[in-house]
C-alpha positions as CSV (number, residue, x, y, z in Angstrom):
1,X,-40.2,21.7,47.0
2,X,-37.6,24.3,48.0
3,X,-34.6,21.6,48.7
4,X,-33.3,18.5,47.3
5,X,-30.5,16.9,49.1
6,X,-27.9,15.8,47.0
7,X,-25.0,15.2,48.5
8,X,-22.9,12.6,46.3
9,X,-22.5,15.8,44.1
10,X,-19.8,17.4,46.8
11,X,-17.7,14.8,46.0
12,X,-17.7,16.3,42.1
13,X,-17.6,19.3,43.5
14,X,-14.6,19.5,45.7
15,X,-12.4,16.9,42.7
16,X,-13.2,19.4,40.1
17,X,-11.4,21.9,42.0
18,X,-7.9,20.5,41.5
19,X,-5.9,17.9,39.6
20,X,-6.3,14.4,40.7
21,X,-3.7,13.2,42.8
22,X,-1.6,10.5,42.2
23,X,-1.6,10.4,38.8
24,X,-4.8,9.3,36.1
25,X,-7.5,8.8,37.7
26,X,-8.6,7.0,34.8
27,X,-5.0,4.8,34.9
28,X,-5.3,3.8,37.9
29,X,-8.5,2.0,37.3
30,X,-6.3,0.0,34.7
31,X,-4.3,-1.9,37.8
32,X,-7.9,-2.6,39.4
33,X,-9.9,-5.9,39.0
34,X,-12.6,-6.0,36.3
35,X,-14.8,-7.3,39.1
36,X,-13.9,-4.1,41.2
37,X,-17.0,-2.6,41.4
38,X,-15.0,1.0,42.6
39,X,-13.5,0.7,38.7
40,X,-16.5,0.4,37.0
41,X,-15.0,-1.4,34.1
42,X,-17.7,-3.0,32.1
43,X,-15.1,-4.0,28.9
44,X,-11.6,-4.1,28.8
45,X,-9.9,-4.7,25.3
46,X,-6.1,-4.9,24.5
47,X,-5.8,-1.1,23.4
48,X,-9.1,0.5,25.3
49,X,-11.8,0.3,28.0
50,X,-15.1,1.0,29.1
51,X,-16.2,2.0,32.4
52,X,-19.3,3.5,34.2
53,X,-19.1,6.8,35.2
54,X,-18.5,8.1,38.1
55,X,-20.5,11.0,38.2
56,X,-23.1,10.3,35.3
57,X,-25.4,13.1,33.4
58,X,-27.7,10.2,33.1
59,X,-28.3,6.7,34.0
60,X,-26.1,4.3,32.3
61,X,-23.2,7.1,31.6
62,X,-20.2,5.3,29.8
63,X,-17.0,6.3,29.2
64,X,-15.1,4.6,26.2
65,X,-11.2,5.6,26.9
66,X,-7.8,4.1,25.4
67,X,-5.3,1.6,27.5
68,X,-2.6,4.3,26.4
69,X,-2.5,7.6,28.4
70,X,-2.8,10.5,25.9
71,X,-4.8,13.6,25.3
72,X,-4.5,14.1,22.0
73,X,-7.0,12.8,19.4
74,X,-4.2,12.9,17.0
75,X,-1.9,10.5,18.5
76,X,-4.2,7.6,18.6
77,X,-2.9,5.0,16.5
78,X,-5.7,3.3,13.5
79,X,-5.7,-0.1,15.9
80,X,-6.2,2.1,18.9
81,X,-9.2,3.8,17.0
82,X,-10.5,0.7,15.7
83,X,-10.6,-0.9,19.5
84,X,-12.6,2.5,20.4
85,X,-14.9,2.3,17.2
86,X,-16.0,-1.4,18.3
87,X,-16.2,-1.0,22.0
88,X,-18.8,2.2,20.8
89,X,-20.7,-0.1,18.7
90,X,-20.8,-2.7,22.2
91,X,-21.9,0.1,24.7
92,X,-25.0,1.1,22.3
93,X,-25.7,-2.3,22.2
94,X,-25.5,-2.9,25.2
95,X,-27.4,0.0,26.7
96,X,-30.4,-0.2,24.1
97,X,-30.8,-3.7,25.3
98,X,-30.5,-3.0,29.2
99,X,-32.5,0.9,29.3
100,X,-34.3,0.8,26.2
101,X,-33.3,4.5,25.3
102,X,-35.1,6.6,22.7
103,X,-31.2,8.1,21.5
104,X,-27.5,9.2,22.5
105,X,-25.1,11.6,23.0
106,X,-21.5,10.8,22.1
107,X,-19.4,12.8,22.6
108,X,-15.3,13.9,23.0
109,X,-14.2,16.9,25.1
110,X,-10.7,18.2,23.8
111,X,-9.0,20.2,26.6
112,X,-10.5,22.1,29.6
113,X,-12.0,24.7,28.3
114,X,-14.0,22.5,25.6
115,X,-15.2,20.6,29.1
116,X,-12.8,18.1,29.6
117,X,-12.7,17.5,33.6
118,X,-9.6,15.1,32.6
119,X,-7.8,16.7,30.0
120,X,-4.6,14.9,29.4
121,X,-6.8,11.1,29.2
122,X,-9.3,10.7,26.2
123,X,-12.3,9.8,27.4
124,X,-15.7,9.8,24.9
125,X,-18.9,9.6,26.8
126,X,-22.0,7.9,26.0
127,X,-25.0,8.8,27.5
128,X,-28.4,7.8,27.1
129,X,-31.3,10.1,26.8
130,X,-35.0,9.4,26.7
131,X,-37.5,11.9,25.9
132,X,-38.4,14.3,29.0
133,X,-35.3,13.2,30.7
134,X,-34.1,16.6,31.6
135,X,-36.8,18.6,33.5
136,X,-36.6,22.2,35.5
137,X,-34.0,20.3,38.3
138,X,-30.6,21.0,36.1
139,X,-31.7,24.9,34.7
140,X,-33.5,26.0,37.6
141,X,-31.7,23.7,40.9
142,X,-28.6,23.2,38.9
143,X,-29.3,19.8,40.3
144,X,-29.6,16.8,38.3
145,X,-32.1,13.9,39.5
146,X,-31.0,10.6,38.6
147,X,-33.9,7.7,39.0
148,X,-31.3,4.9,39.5
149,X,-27.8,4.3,42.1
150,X,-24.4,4.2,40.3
151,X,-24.6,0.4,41.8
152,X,-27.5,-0.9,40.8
153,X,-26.5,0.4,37.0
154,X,-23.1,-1.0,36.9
155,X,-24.9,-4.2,38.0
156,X,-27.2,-4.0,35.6
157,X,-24.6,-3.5,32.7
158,X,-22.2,-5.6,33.8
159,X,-24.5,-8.7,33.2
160,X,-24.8,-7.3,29.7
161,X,-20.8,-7.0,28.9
162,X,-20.3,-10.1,30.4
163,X,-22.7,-11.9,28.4
């Protein structure tokens, strides 16, 4: 196979290139409807959320982020941390029950050049992995092949949060 078309990546692509206008992209999903399926919001506590993300590594992707816009670990107050701690716990849950993974990445990337593509909103991802699930496409076509739409695994999800 010499090609495969990917073009949902451009999107990434071109809103890695510059700050997001308009403010926190991650805020704004705040003023959105849980049932918005644009926000992605599978939980929302008092002091923190979880949403799907946009542009997953793998299938089922989360992102576990506080109400409160901040970048620094270090500010989070203990209630704030707790909120985050059990809304972990609820994602893992969640996502062993819905995709049956064989283990996880969590993860926190402090500042742009540790990774953060938002820096100034905490955001820890969760991500799935099964066994085998990266192959030749990301080292080789700096492509990644995911088997399932964003849709159809915020639907999938959502059922789970809800219930």
């Amino acid at each position: 196979m010499d090609r495969l078309w990917s073009p949902w990546r451009m999107e990434y692509i071109e809103s890695s290139k510059e700050e997001p206008e308009g403010g926190c992209v991650f805020c704004a999903m705040l003023d959105r409807s849980d049932d918005d399926p644009e926000a992605r919001i599978l939980a929302r506590g008092e002091l923190a959320f979880v949403t799907l993300a946009k542009f997953p590594y793998n299938p089922g992707h989360l992102l576990i982020l506080p109400v409160r816009h901040t970048g620094e670990l270090e500010e989070l107050t203990p209630q704030e941390n707790g909120e985050i701690a059990l809304l972990l716990q609820r994602s893992l849950a969640a996502l062993r029950h819905e995709s049956a993974p064989h283990g996880f990445n969590v993860g926190l990337n402090l500042g742009r050049v540790a990774g953060a593509g938002i820096p100034d909103h905490l955001h820890w991802h969760v991500v799935p992995r099964w066994g085998g699930d990266t192959n030749f496409m990301p080292v080789v076509g700096g492509t990644r092949v995911l088997p399932e739409l964003l849709a159809e695994t915020y639907a999938r999800l959502r059922r789970r949060f809800a219930g």
